[in-house]
One Martini backbone bead per residue (centre of mass of N, CA, C, O) as a GRO file, in nm:
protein
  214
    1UNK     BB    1   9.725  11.850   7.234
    2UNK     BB    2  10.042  11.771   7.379
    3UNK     BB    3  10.241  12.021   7.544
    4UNK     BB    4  10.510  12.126   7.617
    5UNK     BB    5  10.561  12.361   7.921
    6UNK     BB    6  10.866  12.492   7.959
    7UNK     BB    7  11.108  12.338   7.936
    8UNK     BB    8  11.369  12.210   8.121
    9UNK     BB    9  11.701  12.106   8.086
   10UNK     BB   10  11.775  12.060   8.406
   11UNK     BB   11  11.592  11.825   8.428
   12UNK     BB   12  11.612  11.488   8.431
   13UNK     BB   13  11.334  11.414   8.255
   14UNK     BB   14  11.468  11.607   8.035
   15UNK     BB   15  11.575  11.591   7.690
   16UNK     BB   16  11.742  11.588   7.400
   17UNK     BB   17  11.737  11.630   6.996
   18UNK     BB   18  11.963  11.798   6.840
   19UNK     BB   19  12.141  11.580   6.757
   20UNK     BB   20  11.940  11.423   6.544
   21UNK     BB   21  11.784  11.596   6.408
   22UNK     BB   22  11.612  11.549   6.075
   23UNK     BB   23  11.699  11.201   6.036
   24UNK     BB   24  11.591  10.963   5.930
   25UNK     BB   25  11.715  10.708   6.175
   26UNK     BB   26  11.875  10.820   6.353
   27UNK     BB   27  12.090  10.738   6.664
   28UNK     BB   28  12.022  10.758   7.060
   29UNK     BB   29  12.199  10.639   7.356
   30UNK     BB   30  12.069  10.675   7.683
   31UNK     BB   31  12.220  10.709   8.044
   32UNK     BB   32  12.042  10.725   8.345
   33UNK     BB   33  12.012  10.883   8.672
   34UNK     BB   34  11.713  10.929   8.894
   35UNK     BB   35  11.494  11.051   9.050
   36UNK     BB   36  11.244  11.023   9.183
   37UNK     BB   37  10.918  11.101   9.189
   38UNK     BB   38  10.635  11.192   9.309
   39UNK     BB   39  10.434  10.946   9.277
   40UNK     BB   40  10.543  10.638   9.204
   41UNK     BB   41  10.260  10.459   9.146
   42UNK     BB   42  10.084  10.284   9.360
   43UNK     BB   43   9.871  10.445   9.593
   44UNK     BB   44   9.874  10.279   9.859
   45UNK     BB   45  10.030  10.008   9.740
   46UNK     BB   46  10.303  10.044   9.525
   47UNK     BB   47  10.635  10.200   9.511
   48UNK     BB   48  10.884  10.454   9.437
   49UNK     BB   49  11.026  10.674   9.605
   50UNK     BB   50  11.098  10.960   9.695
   51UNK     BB   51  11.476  10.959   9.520
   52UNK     BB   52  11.487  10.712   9.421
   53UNK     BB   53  11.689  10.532   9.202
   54UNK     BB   54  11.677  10.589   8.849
   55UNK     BB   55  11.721  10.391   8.585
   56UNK     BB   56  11.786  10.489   8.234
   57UNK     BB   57  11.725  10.337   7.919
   58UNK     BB   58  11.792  10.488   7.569
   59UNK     BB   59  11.621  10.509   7.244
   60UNK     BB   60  11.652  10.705   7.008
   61UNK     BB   61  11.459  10.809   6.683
   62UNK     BB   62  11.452  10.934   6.409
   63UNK     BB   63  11.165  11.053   6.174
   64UNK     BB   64  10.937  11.205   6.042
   65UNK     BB   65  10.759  11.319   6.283
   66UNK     BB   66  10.997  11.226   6.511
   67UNK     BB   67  11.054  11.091   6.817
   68UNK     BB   68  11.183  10.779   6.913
   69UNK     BB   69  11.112  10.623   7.217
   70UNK     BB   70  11.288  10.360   7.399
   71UNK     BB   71  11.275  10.172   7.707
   72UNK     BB   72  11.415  10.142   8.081
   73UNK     BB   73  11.314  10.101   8.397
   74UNK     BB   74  11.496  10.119   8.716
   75UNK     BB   75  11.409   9.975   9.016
   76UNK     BB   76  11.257   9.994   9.382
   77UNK     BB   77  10.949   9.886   9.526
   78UNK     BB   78  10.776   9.951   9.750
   79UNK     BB   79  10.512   9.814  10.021
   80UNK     BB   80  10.222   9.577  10.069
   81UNK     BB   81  10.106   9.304  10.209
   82UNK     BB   82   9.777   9.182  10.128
   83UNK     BB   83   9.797   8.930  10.342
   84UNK     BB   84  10.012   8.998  10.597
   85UNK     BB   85  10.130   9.337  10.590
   86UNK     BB   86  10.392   9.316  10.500
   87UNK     BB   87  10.669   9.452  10.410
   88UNK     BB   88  10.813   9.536  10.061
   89UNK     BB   89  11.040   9.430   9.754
   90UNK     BB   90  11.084   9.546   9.452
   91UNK     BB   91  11.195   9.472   9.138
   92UNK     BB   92  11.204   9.695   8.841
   93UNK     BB   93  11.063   9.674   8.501
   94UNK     BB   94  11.017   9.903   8.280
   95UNK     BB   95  10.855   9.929   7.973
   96UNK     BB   96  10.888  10.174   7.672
   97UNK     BB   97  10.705  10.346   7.401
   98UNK     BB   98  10.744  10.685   7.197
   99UNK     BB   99  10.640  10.954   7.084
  100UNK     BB  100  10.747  11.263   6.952
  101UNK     BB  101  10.620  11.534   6.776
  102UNK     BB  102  10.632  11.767   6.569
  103UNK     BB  103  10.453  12.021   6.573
  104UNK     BB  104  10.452  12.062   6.209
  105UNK     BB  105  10.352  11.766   6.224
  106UNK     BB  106  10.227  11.496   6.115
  107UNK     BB  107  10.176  11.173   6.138
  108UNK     BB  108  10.371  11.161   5.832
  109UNK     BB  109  10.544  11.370   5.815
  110UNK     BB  110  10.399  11.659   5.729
  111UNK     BB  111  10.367  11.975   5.676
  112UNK     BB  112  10.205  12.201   5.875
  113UNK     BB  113  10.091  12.528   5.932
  114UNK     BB  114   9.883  12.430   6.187
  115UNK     BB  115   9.901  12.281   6.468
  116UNK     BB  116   9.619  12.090   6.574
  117UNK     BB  117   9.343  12.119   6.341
  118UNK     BB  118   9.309  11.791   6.477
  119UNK     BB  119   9.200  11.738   6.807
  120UNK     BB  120   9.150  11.436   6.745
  121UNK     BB  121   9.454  11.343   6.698
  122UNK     BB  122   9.631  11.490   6.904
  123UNK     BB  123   9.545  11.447   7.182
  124UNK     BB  124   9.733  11.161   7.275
  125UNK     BB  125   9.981  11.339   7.183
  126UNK     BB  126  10.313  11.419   7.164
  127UNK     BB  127  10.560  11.688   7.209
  128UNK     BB  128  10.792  11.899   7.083
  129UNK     BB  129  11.029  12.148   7.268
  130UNK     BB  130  11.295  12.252   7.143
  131UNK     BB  131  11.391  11.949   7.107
  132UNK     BB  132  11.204  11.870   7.448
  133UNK     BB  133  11.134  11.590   7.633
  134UNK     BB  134  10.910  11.468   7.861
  135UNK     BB  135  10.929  11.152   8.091
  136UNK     BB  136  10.717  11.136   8.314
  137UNK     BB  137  10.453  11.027   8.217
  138UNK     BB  138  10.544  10.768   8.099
  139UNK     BB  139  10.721  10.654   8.330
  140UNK     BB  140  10.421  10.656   8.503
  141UNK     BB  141  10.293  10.443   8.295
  142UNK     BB  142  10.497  10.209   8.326
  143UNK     BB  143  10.501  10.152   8.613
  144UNK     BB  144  10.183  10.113   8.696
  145UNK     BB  145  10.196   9.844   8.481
  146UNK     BB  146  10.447   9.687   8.613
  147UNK     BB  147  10.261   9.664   8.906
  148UNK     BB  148  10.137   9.521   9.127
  149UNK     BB  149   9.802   9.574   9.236
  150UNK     BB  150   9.897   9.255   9.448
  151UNK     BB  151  10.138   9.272   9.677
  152UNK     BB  152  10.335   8.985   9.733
  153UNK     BB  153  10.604   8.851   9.936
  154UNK     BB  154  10.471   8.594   9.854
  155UNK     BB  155  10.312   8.359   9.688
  156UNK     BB  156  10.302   8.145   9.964
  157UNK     BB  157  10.158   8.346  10.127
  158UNK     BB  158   9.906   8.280  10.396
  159UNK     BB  159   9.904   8.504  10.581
  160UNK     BB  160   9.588   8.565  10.853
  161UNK     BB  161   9.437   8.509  11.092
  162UNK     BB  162   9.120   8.526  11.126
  163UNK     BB  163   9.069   8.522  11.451
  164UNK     BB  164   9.384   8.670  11.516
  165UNK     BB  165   9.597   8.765  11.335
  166UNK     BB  166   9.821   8.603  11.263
  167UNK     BB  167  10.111   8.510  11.131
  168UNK     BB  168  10.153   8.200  10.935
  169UNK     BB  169  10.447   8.183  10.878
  170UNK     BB  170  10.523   8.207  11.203
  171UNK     BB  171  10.296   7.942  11.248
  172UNK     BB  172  10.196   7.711  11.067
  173UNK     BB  173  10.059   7.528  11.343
  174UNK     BB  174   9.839   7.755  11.352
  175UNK     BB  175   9.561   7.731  11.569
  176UNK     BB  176   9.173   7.625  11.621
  177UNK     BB  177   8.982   7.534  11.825
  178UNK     BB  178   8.676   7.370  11.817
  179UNK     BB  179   8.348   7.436  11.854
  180UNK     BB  180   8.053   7.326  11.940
  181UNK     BB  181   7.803   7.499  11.861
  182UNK     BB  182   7.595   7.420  12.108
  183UNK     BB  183   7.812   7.512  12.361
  184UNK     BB  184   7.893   7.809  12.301
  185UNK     BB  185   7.667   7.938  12.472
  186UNK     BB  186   7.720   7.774  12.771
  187UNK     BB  187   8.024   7.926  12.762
  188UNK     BB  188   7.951   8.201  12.764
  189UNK     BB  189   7.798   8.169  13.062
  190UNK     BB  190   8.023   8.044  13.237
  191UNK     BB  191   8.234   8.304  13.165
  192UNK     BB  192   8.000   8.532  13.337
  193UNK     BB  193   7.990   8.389  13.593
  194UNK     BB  194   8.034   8.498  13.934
  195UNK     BB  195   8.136   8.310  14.164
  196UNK     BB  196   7.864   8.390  14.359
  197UNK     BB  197   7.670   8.220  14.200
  198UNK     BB  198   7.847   7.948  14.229
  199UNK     BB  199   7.812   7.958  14.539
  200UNK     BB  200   7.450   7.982  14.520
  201UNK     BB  201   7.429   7.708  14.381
  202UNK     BB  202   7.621   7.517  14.576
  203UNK     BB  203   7.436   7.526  14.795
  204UNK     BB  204   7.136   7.461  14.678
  205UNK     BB  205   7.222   7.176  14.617
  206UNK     BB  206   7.302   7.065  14.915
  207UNK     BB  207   6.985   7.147  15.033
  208UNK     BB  208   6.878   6.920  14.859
  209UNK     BB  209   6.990   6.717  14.968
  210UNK     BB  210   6.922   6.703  15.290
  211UNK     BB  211   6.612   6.677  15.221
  212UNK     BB  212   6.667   6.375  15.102
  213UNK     BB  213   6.762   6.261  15.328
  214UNK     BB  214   6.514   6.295  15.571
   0.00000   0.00000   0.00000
C-alpha cells in the first residue's frame, strides 16, 4: 500500500478534495501551473528543465472507493539529437490517469477495519492521505511515457558524417573521396617519408642513370 507521509498543502503539486467530500459523481475540474521539479524526464537524454512552467489541467471525481484524476500536463522539454548531438526542444503533452483511493476503503469501495490486511492488492495502489494527494508520481511516469527514448531534431536529420564528424544538414553535398584499398598502404607510406630520404632516393636513381650512359 502506497500512503503519502504528511503531505503538505503548500507543494503546488499536492490537491486537496475536500470539495468533493464523498459523492460519487461529484466532479471539479482544476487548472494550475507548477514548477517542474528536478529530473523531470529521461535523465541525461531528454526532459523538462527544474523550475520550467508545467501547465497541468485535471479533472478530480469522487467515485466508491476513492478519487479518479484524470488529466494532462504540458511542457517544454530540451534535449539532444541522437543523430547530430545539436540541442533540441520539443512541446510536451502528457496524460495520465490514476485512482487515488480511501485509506479505510477497499478496490470496490466497501469499509474495511484495517486498510493494508491484503498486501498483495495494496501494493500499487496510491491512497488519499486527509483528503490529499500528491500529483508527482503520476506526473513523473506520464512525462516518461510521453517522450522519445531517442530524440531528434527533425525526422529526416541526416546525422554525423562517419569520417570526420560534421554535420551533414550543413552541408548536404558533404562527402570524401574513396580511396582504392590497393593503394591505401602505399599512400600512407609516401606521406611519412622525409624530404631528405626522398633527395637521396633521387640522387640514387640518378647515379644509376650515368652508369648506364657510360
Amino acid at each position: 500500500m502506497v500512503l503519502n507521509a504528511r503531505l503538505d498543502h503548500r507543494n503546488p503539486l499536492v490537491f486537496d478534495t475536500h470539495e468533493l467530500g464523498r459523492r460519487p459523481g461529484a466532479q471539479q475540474r482544476l487548472t494550475r501551473t507548477v514548477d517542474a521539479p528536478q529530473d523531470l524526464g529521461l535523465k541525461g537524454v531528454i526532459g523538462v528543465p527544474e523550475g520550467a512552467p508545467v501547465e497541468l489541467e485535471l479533472r478530480l471525481e469522487s467515485v466508491m472507493e476513492g478519487v479518479l484524476v484524470t488529466g494532462t500536463a504540458r511542457a517544454s522539454a530540451e534535449g539532444e539529437c541522437v543523430r547530430c548531438l545539436e540541442p533540441l526542444e520539443q512541446q510536451l503533452a502528457a496524460e495520465f490517469q490514476e485512482m487515488f483511493s480511501y485509506p479505510d476503503a477497499d478496490d470496490r469501495g466497501r469499509v474495511i477495519a484495517e486498510p493494508g490486511d491484503d498486501a498483495e492488492d495494496d501494493e500499487d495502489r496510491l491512497f488519499l492521505e486527509d483528503g490529499l494527494f500528491d500529483l508527482e508520481p503520476v506526473l513523473r511516469d506520464a512525462v516518461v511515457l510521453a517522450l522519445p527514448m531517442q530524440p531528434v531534431c527533425r525526422e529526416d536529420c541526416p546525422g554525423l558524417c562517419a569520417e570526420c564528424g560534421a554535420r551533414l544538414a550543413d552541408d548536404p553535398d558533404h562527402h570524401h573521396d574513396a580511396v582504392d584499398i590497393r593503394w591505401a598502404a602505399l599512400q600512407g607510406l609516401a606521406g611519412t617519408m622525409k624530404d631528405g630520404e626522398k633527395d637521396e632516393m633521387s640522387g640514387a636513381e640518378a647515379g644509376v642513370d650515368e652508369k648506364q650512359e657510360k
